[in-house]
C-alpha positions as a printed Julia matrix, in Angstrom:
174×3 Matrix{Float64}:
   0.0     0.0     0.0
   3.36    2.32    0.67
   4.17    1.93   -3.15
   0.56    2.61   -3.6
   0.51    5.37   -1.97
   3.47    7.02   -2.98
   2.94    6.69   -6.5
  -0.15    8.3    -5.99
   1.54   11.7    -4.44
   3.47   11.92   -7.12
   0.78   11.43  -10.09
  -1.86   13.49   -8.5
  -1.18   14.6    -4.9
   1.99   16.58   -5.38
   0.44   18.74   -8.27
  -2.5    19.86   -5.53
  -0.08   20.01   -2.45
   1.5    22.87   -4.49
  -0.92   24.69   -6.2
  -2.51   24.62   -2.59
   0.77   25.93   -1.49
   0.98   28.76   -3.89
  -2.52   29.93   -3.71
  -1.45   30.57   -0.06
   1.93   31.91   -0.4
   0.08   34.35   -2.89
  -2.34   35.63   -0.5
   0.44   36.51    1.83
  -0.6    34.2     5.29
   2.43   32.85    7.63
   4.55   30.04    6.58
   2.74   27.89    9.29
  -0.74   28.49    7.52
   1.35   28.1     4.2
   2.55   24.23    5.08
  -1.02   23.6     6.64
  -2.5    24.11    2.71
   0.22   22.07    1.25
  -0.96   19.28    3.74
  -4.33   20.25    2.25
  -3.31   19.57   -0.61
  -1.48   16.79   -0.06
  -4.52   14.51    1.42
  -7.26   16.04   -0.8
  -5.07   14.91   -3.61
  -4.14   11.29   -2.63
  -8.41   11.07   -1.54
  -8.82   12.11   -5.35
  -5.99    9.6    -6.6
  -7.97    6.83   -4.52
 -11.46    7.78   -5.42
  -9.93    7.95   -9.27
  -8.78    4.26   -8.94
 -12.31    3.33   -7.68
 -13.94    4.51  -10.41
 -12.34    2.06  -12.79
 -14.87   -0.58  -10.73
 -17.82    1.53  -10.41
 -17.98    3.66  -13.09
 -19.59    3.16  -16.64
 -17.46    2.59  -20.1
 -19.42    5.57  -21.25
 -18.5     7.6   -17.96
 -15.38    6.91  -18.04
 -14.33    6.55  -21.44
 -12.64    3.04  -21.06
 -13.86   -0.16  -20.29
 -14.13   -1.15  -16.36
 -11.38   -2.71  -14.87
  -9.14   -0.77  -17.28
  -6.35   -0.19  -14.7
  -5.81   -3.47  -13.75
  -5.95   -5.09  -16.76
  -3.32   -2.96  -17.28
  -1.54   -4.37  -14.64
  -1.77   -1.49  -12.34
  -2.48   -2.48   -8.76
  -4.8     0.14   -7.4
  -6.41    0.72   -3.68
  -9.59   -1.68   -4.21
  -7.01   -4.7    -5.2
  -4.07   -3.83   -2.67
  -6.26   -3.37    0.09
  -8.26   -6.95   -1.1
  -5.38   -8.76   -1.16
  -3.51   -7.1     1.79
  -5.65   -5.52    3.88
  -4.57   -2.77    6.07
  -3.95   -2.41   10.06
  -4.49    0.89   10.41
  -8.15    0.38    8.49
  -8.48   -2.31   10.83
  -8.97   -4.65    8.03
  -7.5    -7.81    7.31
  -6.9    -9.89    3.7
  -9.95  -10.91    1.72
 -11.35  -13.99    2.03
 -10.35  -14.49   -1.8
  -6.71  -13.32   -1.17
  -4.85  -15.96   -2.58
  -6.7   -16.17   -5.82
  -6.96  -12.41   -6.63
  -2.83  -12.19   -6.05
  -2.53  -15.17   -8.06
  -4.73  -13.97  -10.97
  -2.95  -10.83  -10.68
   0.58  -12.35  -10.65
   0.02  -14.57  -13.7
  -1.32  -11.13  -15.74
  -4.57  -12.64  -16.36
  -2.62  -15.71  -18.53
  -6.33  -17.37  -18.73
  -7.53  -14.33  -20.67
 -10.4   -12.45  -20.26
 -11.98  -14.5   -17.96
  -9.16  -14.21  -15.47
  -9.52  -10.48  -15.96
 -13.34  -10.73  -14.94
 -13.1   -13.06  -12.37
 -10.28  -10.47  -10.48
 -12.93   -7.86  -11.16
 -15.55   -9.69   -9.41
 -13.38  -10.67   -6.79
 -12.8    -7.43   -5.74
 -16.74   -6.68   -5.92
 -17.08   -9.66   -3.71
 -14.32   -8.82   -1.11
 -15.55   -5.31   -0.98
 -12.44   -4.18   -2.53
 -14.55   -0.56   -3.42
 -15.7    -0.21    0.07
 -12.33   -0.8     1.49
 -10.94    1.72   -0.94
 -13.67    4.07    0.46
 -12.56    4.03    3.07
  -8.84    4.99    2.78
 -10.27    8.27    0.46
 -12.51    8.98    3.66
  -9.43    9.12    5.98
  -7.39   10.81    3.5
 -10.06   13.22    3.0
 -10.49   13.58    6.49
  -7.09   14.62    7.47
  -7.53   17.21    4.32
 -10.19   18.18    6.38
  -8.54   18.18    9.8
  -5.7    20.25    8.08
  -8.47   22.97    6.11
  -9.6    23.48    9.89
  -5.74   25.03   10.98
  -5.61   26.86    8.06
  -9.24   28.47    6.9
 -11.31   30.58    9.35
 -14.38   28.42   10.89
 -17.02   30.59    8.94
 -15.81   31.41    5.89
 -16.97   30.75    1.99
 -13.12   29.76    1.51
 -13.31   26.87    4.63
 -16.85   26.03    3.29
 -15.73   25.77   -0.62
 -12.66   24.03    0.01
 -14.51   21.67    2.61
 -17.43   20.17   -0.3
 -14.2    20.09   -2.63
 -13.18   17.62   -0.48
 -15.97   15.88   -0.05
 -16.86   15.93   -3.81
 -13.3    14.62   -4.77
 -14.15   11.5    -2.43
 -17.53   10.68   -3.93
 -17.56   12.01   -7.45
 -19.26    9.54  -10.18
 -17.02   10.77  -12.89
C-alpha cells in the first residue's frame, strides 16, 4: 500500500499540495498556515488519486471513457485490489477472504484471458475491494479536512468551498 501510496503523491497529490501551497503563499498568510494548505493539498489529492482508482470498478465505459477494470488489466495495482489482497492495520482490516486467488490472478497477468480479468474484477466486488478503498479516500479526505480546519477561518466561503471540494473529490461519479 506504501508503493501505492506514494505513487499516488506523485501522479496526483503533489500537483494539488502545491498549487494549494501557492494559492497561499500568494495571499500573503504565515509560513505555518502556508505548510497547513500544502498538507491540504497533499490529502485532498491522494483522496482524489484513490477515489480515481475506484472509479475504474464503479464507473460506466461511457463515464469513463474506457472499459471497467481498465487499470488493472493494465496491470496497475490500485487501492480496491491492494487493500483486497492485503488488507490494512491501520483500516483495521485484514486480507480478503479471496486473497490468494486475486494475487494469483494478478501475478500470472490474467494468462487465462479475459476470464481471469473478470473473475479479479468480481473478486474485488465480492471482497468489498470498493468499500475498502472508500474508506482509505474517507481518511485521506479527512485529514484534508482536519488540516483545512488550521488553516481556513471556521465561517468562511473559503473553509466552506474548500470543505465540499473535499468531499466531492471522495464521492464524485465521474
Amino acid at each position: 500500500l506504501l508503493d501505492y501510496m506514494k505513487k499516488s503523491f506523485y501522479k496526483t497529490a503533489s500537483l494539488l499540495a502545491a498549487a494549494c501551497r501557492a494559492s497561499a503563499v500568494l495571499t500573503g498568510p504565515s509560513r505555518e498556515v502556508c505548510d497547513v494548505m500544502y498538507s491540504y493539498g497533499f490529502y485532498l489529492g491522494v483522496a482524489f488519486q484513490i477515489a480515481d482508482d475506484i472509479l475504474d470498478f464503479v464507473g460506466s465505459d461511457e463515464e469513463m471513457g474506457k472499459p471497467r477494470g481498465q487499470d488493472l488489466r493494465e496491470g496497475l495495482l490500485t487501492a480496491p485490489v491492494i487493500l483486497c489482497i492485503t488488507g490494512n492495520a491501520d483500516l483495521g482490516i485484514g486480507p480478503s477472504p479471496h486473497a490468494n486467488e486475486l494475487r494469483r490472478l494478478v501475478n500470472s497477468r490474467f494468462s487465462g484471458g479475459p476470464a481471469d480479468l473478470e473473475r479479479a474484477v468480481a473478486l474485488v466486488w465480492e471482497d468489498g475491494g470498493v468499500d475498502k478503498a472508500y474508506l482509505l479516500a474517507d481518511k485521506m479526505a479527512n485529514k484534508a479536512l482536519e488540516a483545512l480546519m488550521l488553516a481556513a477561518p471556521l465561517d468562511s466561503d473559503a473553509r466552506r468551498s474548500l470543505a465540499g471540494l473535499t468531499r466531492w473529490a471522495v464521492r464524485r461519479t465521474s
